[in-house]
N, C-alpha and C positions, 0 to 999 in steps of 0.2 A: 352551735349547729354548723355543719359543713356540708355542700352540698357537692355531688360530684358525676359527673358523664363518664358512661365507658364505654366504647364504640366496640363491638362486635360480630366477628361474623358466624355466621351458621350453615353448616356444607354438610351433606351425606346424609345418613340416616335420621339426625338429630330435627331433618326438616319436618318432621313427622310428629313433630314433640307439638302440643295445644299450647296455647297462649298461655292458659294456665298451670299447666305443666310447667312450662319453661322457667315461670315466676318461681314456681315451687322447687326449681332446680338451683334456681342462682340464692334463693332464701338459704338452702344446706348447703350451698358454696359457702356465701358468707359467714356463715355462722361457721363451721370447719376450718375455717380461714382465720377465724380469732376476729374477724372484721366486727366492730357491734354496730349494726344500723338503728339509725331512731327510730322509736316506736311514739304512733299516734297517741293520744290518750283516751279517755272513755275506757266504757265497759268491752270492746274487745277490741284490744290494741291491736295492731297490725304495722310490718315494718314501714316505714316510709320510701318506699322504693316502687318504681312503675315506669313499665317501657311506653317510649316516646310512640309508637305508634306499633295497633295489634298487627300480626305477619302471618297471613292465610297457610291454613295448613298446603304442605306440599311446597312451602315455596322455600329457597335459599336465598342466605342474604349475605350482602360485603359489609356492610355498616350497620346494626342495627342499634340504635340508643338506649341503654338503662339508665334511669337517673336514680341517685337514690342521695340520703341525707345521713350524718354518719355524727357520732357523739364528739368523737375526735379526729384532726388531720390526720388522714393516710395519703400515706407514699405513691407514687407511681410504681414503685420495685414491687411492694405489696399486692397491688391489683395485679400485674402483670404476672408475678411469679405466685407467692402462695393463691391468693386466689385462683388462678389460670389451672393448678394443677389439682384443683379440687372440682374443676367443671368435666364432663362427659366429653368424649370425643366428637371434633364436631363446632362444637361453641369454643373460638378463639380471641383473647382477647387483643382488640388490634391501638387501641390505645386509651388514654383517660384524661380526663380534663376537670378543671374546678367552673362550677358554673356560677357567674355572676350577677343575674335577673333574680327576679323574686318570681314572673310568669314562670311557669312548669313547662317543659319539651313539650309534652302531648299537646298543651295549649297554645303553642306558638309553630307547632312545624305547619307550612303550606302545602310541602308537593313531595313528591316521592320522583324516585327514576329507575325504573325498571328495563332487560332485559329479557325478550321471551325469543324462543328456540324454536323453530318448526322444522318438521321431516320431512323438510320439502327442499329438492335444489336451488341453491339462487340464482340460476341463470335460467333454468327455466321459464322464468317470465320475466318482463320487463317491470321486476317488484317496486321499484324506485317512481317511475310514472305509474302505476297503480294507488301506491301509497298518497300520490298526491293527488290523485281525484279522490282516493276517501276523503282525504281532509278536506278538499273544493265543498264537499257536501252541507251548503246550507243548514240541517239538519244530521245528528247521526242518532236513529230512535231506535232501543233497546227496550225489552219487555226485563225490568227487576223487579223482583222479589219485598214486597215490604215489609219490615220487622215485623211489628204487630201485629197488623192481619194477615199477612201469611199469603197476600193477595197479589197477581201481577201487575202492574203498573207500566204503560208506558212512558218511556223518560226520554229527553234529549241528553247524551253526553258530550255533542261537538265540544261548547264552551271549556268543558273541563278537558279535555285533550290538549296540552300544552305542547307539546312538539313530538312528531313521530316521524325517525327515520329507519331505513334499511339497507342493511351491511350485509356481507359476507361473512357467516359464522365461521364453527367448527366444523370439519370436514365438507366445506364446501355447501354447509345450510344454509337456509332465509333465517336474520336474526333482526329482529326490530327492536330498537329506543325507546321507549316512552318517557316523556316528563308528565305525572299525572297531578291534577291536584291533588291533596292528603293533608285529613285535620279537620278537625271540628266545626270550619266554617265551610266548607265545603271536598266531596270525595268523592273517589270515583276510581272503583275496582278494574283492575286489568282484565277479568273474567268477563267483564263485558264488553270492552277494548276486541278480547278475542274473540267472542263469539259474534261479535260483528262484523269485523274482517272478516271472519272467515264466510259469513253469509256473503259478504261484500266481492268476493273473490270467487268465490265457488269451490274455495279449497277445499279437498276430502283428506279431514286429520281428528284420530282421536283425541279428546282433551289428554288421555294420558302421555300421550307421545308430546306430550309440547310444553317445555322446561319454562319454568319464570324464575328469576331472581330479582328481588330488590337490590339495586346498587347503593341505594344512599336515600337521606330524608332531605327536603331541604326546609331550611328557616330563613326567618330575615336577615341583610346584611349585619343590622345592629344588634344584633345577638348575643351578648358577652359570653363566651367561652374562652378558660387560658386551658389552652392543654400542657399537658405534665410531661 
């Protein structure tokens, strides 16, 4: 058994694709590709392959991680090239690596880092000292949604807010940083990030007007990955 990382990004229309979709698109990659991944055992095997962390609809990403598990060694040339040209426009593959833990990506990523885009000038306000009396705030209390019941819940996200700055976008827009937490031991969506700034601020912006991309996941330093 061979296990293996392949960092990707995702841009344009493809952002639109479900988690599960996605899965179902790199499944007929692989296989078209001649790639054979390992299958589970039991009565309904399934390949062993699963992204490091799900990617909200609507959102594009620079780095997203598949890990999967494969009967025999493949190449770097292989992922990159037959595979690459068997994927939808859109999903690029930006590199691959052999992973060396026995822990799974999903199970070991901490935090994510995100970019989101507003249609709002950045000089118009003094965004930089705003930003830092959001973060001054003792509390930052969000109403979410809970799986199960379906019910709103107020929550505290301060703690999970790892650093948030703002820059000068594209054409001269407000673009903010996030490092969030992300992963199993603790998470915390950018959708609430926004919609609390924007309470915080008084901004007037439609959710559709305001882009996010994930830039990257992050893990621990000790992490074994050889990339290829």
């Amino acid at each position: 058994m061979f296990k293996y990382v392949l960092e990707f990004s995702k841009r344009g229309y493809i952002k639109y694709t479900s988690h599960l979709d996605l899965q179902r698109i790199m499944k007929r990659a692989f296989r078209r590709a001649g790639i054979e991944l390992q299958y589970s055992r039991g009565y309904n095997p399934h390949p062993r392959m699963s992204l490091a962390q799900p990617l909200s609809l609507g959102y594009e990403a620079d780095a997203e991680w598949l890990e999967i598990e494969t009967e025999e060694p493949v190449s770097a040339h292989r992922f990159l090239t037959e595979l690459q040209k068997n994927l939808p426009e859109g999903i690029q593959i930006v590199r691959c690596g052999e992973i060396k833990e026995k822990k799974s990506l999903a199970a070991s990523v901490s935090g994510a880092v995100y970019t989101v885009c507003f249609p709002v000038p950045y000089y118009r306000e003094d965004f930089p000292a705003i930003t830092k009396r959001y973060l001054e705030q003792k509390q930052i209390i969000v109403q979410k949604k809970q799986k199960k019941s379906k019910e709103l819940r107020e929550v505290d996200i301060r703690e999970k807010i790892r650093t948030m700055t703002t820059e000068e976008g594209c054409r001269g827009k407000l673009r903010i940083r996030l490092e969030l937490d992300c992963g199993s031991a603790s998470n915390l969506s950018p959708e609430l990030v926004i919609r609390s700034f924007l309470d915080f601020t008084g901004l007037s912006c439609r959710r559709y007007e305001i882009d996010v991309t994930r830039n990257g996941l992050i893990l621990p330093l000790d992490y074994a990955i050889r990339w290829m």
